[in-house]
N, C-alpha and C positions, 0 to 999 in steps of 0.2 A: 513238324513245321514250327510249332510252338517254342520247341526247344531250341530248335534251328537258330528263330530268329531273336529270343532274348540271348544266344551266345552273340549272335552279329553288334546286338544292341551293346552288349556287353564290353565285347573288343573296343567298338570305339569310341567308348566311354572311356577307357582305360587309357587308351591312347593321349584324348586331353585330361582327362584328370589326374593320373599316379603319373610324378616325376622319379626321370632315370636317377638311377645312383649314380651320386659325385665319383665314388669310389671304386665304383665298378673296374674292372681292367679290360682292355681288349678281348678278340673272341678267343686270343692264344689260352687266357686266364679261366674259360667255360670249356673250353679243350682239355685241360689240364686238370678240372674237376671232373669232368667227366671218366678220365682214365682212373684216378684216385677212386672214384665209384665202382669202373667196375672190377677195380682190384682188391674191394672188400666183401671177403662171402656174406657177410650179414646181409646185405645189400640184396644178394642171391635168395637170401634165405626170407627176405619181405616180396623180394618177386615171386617167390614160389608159392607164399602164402597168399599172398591179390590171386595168382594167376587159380589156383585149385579153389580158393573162395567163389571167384567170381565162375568159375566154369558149371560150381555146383549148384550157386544160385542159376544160372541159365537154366540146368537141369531140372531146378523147383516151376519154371515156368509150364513144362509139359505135365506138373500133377493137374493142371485145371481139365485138359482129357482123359487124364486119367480117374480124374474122379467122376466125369460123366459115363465115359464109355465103357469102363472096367467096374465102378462102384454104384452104378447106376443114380447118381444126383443128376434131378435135374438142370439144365442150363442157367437157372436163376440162382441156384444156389453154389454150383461151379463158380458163375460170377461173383458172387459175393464172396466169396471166401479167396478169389485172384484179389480184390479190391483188399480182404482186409491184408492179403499175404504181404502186398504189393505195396500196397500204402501206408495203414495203418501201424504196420508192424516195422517198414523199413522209417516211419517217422518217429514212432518210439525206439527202436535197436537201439541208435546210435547212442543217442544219452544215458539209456540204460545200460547199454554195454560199459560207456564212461566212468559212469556213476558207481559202477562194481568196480572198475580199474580201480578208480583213486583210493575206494574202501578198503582194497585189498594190497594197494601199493605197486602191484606190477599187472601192468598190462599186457606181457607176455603170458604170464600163466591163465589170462584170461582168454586170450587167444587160444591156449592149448586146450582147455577146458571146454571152447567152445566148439574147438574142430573134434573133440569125445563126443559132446555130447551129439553136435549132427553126423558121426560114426553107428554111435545107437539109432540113431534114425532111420539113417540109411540102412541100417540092416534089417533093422524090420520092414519097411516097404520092398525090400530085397526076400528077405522071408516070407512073408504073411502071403497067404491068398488072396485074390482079387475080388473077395464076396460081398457082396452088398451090406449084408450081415455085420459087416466087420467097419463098417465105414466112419461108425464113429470115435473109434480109437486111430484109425488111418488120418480123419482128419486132424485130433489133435497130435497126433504127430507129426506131419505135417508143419503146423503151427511152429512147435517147440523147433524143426528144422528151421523154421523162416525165422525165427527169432534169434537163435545160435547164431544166422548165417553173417543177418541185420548186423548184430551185436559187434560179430571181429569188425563190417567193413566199416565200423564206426570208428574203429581205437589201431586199426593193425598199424596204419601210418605213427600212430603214437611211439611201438615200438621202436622207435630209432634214438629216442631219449636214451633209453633203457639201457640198450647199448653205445651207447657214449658216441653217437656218429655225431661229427661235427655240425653245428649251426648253420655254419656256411654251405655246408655241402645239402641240406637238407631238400634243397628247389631239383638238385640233380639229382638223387637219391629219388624223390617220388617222379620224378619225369623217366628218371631209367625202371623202376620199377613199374610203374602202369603202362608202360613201353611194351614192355614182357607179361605183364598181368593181366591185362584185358587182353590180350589177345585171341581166348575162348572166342571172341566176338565173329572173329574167323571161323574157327570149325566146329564148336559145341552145337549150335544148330544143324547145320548137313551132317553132324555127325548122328544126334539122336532122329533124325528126318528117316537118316539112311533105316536103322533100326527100328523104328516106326511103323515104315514105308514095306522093309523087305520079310518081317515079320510081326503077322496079324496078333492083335488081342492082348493078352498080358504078358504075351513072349517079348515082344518087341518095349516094352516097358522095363521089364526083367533085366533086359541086356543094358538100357539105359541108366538101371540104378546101380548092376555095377561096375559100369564105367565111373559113376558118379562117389562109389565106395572107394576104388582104386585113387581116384581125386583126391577124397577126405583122409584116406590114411597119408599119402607122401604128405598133403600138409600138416597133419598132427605130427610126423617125423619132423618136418621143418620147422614148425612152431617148437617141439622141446628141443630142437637143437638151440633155435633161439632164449629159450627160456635159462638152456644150462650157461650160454654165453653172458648173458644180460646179468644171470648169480655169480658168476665168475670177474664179472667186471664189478658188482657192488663189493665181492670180498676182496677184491685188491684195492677199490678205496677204503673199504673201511680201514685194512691192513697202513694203508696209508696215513687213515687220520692217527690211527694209532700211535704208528710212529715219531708223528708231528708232537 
C-alpha cells in the first residue's frame, strides 16, 4: 500500500513538474525505436540477465523457510537474517556493486563474476544437507548469494554504455527489457509453491534450487556473451583511435 501510494504521489508529481520534450517526435518516432530495440540482441542479452537475476532473487526469498523448517533457526532469527538479506544488503549491493565496476573499468565482467559467484552458491545449497549442524556456513552463503544478486541488479542496466547502445534508445531499451525481465513475477512463485507444496521437507527445496541453478547458468552464458561483445566493441575503437 505504501508503495502503491508514493508511485501515485509520484506520477502526479511528474505530470506538473518534468516538461515534455520540445524535440520529441510523434508516437511514429517511439514506434520506430522500439523496433531498432528489438532488433539488437545485446538488448536480448540485458533481458535475459534482469529476467534470471531477478527469478533467482525471488528464489532467495523461500531460504527464510528454509532456514526454520529444514535448518532448524528459530523464527526470530529467520527474520533477522530476511531483514538483513532484504534490506540491509540490497541498500549496500548496489553502490558496492558500482564501486567495483568503475575500479575495474567494466561492468560486464562484473556481472559475469557475479552470476559465478551465486553459481557456487547455488550449488552448495543444491549439494549440502539440510542439518542444523551445517547452518552456519548455509547461512553465510546465503549472505554472499544476496550480495552477488544485490550487486548485478545495481549496475546490469549500466551495461548498455559498454556496448555502445545509443543514448536515445536507452528509455526503450530498459522499458523492453524489464518488460521481459521481471516477469519471474508471474510464475517463479507458483512455480516454487508448486515444489514446496507437492514435495515435503528438503525434497521440495532441492528441486527449487535447481531450478534456480539452471537460471544462474543461462545468465552467466548471457553475461559472457555480453562481456565478449562489450571487448569486442572497446577493440574496434581503440583500432579506431589508432587509426586517427
Amino acid at each position: 500500500y505504501i508503495i502503491s501510494a508514493l508511485n501515485i504521489v509520484a506520477s502526479i508529481l511528474t505530470w506538473f513538474v518534468l516538461e515534455d520534450s520540445k524535440t520529441i517526435q510523434p508516437d511514429a518516432s517511439v514506434l520506430s525505436d522500439i523496433v531498432k530495440v528489438i532488433k539488437m540482441p545485446v538488448v536480448w542479452l540485458i533481458a535475459v540477465i534482469v529476467l534470471t537475476n531477478y527469478s533467482v532473487y525471488i528464489g532467495t526469498t523461500y531460504l527464510t523457510p528454509y532456514v526454520t523448517e529444514i535448518l532448524g533457526a528459530t523464527v526470530a532469527i529467520s527474520a533477522l537474517l530476511a531483514i538483513v538479506r532484504n534490506y540491509v544488503l540490497q541498500f549496500l549491493g548496489g553502490p558496492v556493486g558500482g564501486f567495483i565496476a568503475d575500479k575495474t573499468g567494466s561492468t560486464t565482467k562484473i556481472v559475469a563474476y557475479c552470476f559465478a559467484i551465486s553459481l557456487v552458491c547455488m550449488v552448495i545449497f543444491f549439494a549440502m544437507p539440510g542439518k542444523p549442524s551445517l547452518i552456519t556456513l548455509l547461512v553465510i552463503n546465503m549472505i554472499v548469494l544476496a550480495a552477488s544478486l544485490f550487486a548485478m541488479r545495481g549496475i546490469y542496466f549500466a551495461t548498455m554504455e559498454e556496448v555502445n547502445i545509443p543514448a536515445a534508445l536507452t528509455g526503450s531499451v530498459v522499458g523492453f527489457a524489464s518488460m521481459i525481465g521481471f516477469t519471474p513475477d508471474i510464475f517463479m512463485n507458483p512455480l516454487a509453491g508448486h515444489f514446496l507444496d507437492t514435495y515435503q521437507g528438503i525434497v521440495g527445496y532441492k528441486y527449487l534450487f535447481a531450478v534456480m541453478i539452471v537460471f544462474v547458468v543461462i545468465g552467466l552464458i548471457a553475461s559472457i556473451a555480453m562481456l565478449k561483445i562489450a571487448q569486442k566493441k572497446k577493440q574496434e575503437l581503440n583500432t579506431s583511435l589508432e587509426a586517427n
